[in-house]
N, C-alpha and C positions, 0 to 999 in steps of 0.2 A: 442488534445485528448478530446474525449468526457467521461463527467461522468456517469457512468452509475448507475442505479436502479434496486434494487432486483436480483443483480448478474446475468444479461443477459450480458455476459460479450463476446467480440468480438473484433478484433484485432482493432475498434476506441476507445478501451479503454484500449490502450497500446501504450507507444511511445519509441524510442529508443533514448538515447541521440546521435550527435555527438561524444561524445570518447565512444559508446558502453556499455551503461550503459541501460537495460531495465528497464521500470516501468511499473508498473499494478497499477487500482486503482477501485476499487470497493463498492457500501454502499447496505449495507442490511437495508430494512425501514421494519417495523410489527407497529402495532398499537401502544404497549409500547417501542420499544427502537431501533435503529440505530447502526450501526456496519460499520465502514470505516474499508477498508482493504487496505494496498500497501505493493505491493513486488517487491523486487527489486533483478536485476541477472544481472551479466556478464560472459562472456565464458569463461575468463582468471582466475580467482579472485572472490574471497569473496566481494560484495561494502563493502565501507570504514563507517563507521559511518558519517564524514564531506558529503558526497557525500548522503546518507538517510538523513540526516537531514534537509538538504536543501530541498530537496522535500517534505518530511515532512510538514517542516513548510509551503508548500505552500497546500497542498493537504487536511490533515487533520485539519478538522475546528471542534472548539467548543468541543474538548475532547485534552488528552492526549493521546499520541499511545504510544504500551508498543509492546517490539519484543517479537514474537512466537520463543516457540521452534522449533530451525533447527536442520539437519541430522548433524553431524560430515564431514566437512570436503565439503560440500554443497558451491557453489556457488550463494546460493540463500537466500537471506533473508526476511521475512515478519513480517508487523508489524499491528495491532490490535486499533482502539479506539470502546470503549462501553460506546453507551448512553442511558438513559432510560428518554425515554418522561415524568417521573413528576420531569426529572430536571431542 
């Protein structure tokens, strides 16, 4: 999977796991501050927390990611780190 910049975002920055678990992974760059995004969806199910985290910890660098609010009832979850460049 490629990282992509400035949310030009295109199916090399998506990958599917073997058991069906999609990932998205996106950063917004601006002069002051960075923004990683990853969402994660399966067709069946909500992902599990253990199954986000792992990914997490590999994808989100140098912040904490906090989950977005989702719809009720959504198969999809996304999750948020904000940096600001005089950190």
């Amino acid at each position: 999977m490629r990282l992509p910049i400035n949310r030009r975002v295109d199916e090399s920055h998506h990958t599917v796991t073997p058991d069906g678990l999609s990932v998205w992974y996106t950063i917004q760059v601006s002069p002051h501050s960075r923004i990683q995004e990853a969402i994660f969806e399966r067709g069946d199910r909500m992902p599990s927390d253990e199954e986000c985290r792992r990914w997490l910890d590999l994808l989100i660098v140098g912040a904490q990611a906090s989950e977005a609010p989702g719809i009720p009832g959504s198969s999809t979850r996304r999750f948020e780190a904000f940096e600001n460049a005089a950190s």
